[in-house]
N, C-alpha and C positions, 0 to 999 in steps of 0.2 A: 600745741604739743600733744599728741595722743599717749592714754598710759597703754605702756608697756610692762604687761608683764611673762611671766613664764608662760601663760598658756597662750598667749600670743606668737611665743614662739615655737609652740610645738609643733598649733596648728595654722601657721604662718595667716595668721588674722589681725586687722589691727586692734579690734575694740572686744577687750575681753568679757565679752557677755554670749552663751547659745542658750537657744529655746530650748523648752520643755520637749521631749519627746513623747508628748502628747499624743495619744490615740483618740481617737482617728485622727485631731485637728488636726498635729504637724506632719503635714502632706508634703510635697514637693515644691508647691507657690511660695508655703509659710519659708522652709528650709532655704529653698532658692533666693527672695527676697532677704531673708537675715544677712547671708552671705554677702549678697549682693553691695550689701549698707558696712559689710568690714568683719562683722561678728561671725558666728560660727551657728551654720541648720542644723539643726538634726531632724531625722524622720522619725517616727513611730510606728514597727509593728506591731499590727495587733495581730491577737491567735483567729480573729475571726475576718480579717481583711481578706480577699483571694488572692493568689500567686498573683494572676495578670495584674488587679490594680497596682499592688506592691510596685512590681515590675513599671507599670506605669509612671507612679508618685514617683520611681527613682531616677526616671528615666529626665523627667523635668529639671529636677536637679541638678543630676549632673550637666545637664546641655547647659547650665547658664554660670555666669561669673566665671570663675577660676573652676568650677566641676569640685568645689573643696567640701565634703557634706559628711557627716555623721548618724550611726544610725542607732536609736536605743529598742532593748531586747528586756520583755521580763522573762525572769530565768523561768519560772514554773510553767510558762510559756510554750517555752522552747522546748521544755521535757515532752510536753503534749502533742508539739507540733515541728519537731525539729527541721522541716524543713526552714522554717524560719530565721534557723541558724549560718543552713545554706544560702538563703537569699541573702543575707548580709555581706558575706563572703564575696558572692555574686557580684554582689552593686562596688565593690572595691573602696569604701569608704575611708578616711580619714584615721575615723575611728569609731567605735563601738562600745556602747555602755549596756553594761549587761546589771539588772540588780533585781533585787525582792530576791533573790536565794546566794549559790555560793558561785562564782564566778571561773571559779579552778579550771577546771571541765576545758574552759573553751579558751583560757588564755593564752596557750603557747600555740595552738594552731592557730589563731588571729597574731599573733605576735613573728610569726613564722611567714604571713604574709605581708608584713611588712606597717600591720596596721597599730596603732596606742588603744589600750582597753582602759574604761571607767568603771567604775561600779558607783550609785547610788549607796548612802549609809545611812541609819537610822540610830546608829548607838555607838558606844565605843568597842561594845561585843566585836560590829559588824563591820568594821571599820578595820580592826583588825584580820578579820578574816579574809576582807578584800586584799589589805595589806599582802597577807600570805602567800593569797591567791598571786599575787605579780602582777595586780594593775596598776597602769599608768597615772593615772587621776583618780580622786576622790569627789565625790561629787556627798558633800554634807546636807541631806535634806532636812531641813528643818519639819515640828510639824503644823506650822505657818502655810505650809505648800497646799496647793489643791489637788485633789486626788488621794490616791495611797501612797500615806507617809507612817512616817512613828508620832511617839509619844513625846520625844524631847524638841525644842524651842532650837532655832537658826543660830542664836546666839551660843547658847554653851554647848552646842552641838559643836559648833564650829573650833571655839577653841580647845575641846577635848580634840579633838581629828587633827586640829596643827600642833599639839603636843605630841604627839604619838608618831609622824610621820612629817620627812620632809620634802614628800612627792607633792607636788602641787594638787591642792586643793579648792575645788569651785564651790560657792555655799548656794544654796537654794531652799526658798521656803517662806516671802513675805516680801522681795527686793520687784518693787516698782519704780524705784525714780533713781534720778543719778545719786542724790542724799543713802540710802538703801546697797549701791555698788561702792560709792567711797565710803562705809562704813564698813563691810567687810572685806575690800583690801588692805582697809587702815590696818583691820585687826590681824591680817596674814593670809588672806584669801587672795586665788592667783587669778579672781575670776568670779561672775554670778554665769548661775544657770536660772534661767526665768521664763516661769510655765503660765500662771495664769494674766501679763499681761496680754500676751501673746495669743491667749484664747479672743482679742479683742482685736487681732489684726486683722485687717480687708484679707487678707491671702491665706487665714486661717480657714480648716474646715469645721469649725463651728456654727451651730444652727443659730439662725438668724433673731431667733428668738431666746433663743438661750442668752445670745450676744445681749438683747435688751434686758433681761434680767439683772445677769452681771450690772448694767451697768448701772440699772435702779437698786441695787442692794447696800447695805454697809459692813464696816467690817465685824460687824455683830451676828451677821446671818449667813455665817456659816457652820455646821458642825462634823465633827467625823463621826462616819456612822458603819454600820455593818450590814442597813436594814436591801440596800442592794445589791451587794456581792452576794445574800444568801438566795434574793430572791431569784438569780441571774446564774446561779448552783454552779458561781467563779471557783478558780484556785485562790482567792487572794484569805488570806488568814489573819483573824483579828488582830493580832500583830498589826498588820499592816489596812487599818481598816482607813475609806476615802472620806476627803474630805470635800462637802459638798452643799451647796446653797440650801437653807431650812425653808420647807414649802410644809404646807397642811398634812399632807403624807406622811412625813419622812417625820414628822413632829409625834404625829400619834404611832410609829410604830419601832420609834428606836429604841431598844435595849427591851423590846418585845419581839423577838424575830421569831421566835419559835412559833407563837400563837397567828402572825402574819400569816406565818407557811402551812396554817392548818387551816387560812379560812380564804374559802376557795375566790369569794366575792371579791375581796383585796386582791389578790394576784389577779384577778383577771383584770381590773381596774389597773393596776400598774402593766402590763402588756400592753391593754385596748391604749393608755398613755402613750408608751412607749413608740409603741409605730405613730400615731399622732404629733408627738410634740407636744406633750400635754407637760406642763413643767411645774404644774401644781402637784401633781403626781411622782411623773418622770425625773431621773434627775438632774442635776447639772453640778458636773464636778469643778468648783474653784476654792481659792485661799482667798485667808485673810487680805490682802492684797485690792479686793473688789471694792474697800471703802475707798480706791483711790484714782478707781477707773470711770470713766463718764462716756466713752463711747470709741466706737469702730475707726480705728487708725490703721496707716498703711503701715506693714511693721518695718519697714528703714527708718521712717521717723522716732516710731518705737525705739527703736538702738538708737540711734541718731542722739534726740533727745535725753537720754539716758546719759551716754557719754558725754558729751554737752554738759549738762549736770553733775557727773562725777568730777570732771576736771576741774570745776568754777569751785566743788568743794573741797578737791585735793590741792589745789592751790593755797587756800586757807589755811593749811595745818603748818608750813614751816614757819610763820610768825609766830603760832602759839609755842614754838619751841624755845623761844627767846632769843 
């Protein structure tokens, strides 16, 4: 029996789990595959992809399964680069998650086309304001998650956000296994959203090397840090600083970023990395989540397994009820 919940039925999927809208990784293969397996793709724009690939990565998607795909947007993004707001539009997705700012701006003309809008939260501040804004979904990012997240933990992230609101909510931020999915639908979640297994699928565009890292690291070696959005002169704001695998780098220069950006030898070393694939250097954004990954899967199996898991432990809870 597959579970069924609300966001299964919103976006007519069986297995309530979507990927991370990881940039670059969730391409079109990543998205298309998920789908493929019952769950729900999303794509990733980033401010630095070009029209045509976009247009490309979307192109894949939609030609496969049911064409059911979703795409996520950082707002600060979108200020810089708004055509990215139109290419979303463009691709006629699903649905669209817009976050790291305020969501308002763009909901009723997405809403008008007939699409559901999420937003990513990080606090109960921010959740509210999605709230306000008129999105559909709550996507509660833990800061478990890889990449830019906040300061608060999956756990009481999530049930502050099911207090306050009874729009479905997906939690995100540490959920690897199906133990992880039946653990926050137990608690009122309509749903995971999950980024860093998925940095580990065959149809991810993550670098090959990176993939072997993740998958020799534990959940010890990862920290959030600022010391790359400064050197990279991002919009992303300490608020929302990434979280990312600890190498020799990133070691000697976090919570020194000022002095990094004064010494010219270091930044050239993190560029001359960065085109390389030097990962000692360079980074690699993942969650906690890594002590539990061991290697490159197709991602259907990924969901697949997951579900699979979730159900063997949803099953178990009506005995404990008496």
């Amino acid at each position: 029996m597959p579970i069924a919940t609300e966001i299964c039925r919103l976006l007519e999927i069986e297995v309530p789990i979507l990927n991370g809208a990881m940039t670059p990784q969730a391409g079109g293969a990543l998205a298309r595959a998920v789908g493929d397996a019952g769950g729900f793709g999303m794509l990733g724009f980033a401010e630095g992809e070009s029209t045509a690939s976009i247009r490309e990565q979307v192109g894949i998607v939609a030609a496969g399964g049911n064409g059911r795909f979703g795409v996520g947007l950082v707002e600060w993004m979108v200020r810089r680069r708004p055509e990215l707001f139109e290419l979303a539009i463009e691709a006629q997705p699903r649905l669209v998650c817009i976050s790291f700012g305020d969501p308002q701006p763009y909901v009723d003309r997405l809403h008008a086309r007939g699409m559901l809008v999420a937003a990513q939260v990080q606090s109960r501040a921010l959740a509210q304001r999605a709230i306000d804004a008129g999105v559909d979904v709550l996507v509660a990012q833990g800061t478990e998650a890889g990449g830019h997240t906040g300061a608060v933990g999956t756990l009481p992230l999530l049930q502050i956000v099911l207090d306050i609101t009874d729009r479905p909510v997906l939690a995100a931020g540490g959920i690897v296994s199906g133990r992880g999915l039946a653990a926050v639908i137990a608690a009122g979640a309509t749903g995971a959203w999950i980024g860093t297994p998925f940095l580990m699928a065959a149809e991810s565009r993550t670098n090959p090397a990176a993939q072997a890292l993740i998958a020799a690291s534990d959940e010890t070696q990862t920290l959030r840090t600022s010391v790359y959005d400064r050197l990279q002169h991002t919009g992303w704001t300490p608020e929302f600083s990434g979280r990312a695998l600890r190498n020799p780098f990133v070691d000697r220069w976090d919570r020194h970023e000022d002095a990094l950006l004064n010494d010219a030898a270091a930044v050239q070393d993190f560029e001359r990395a960065k085109q390389a694939g030097d990962f000692s250097v360079a980074h690699v954004y993942a969650g906690q989540s890594v002590g539990q990954l061991e290697g490159v899967r197709p991602a259907g199996e990924i969901v697949r397994t997951i579900e699979r898991e979730a159900i063997e432990r949803l099953r178990r809870i009506p005995p404990m009820l008496g």
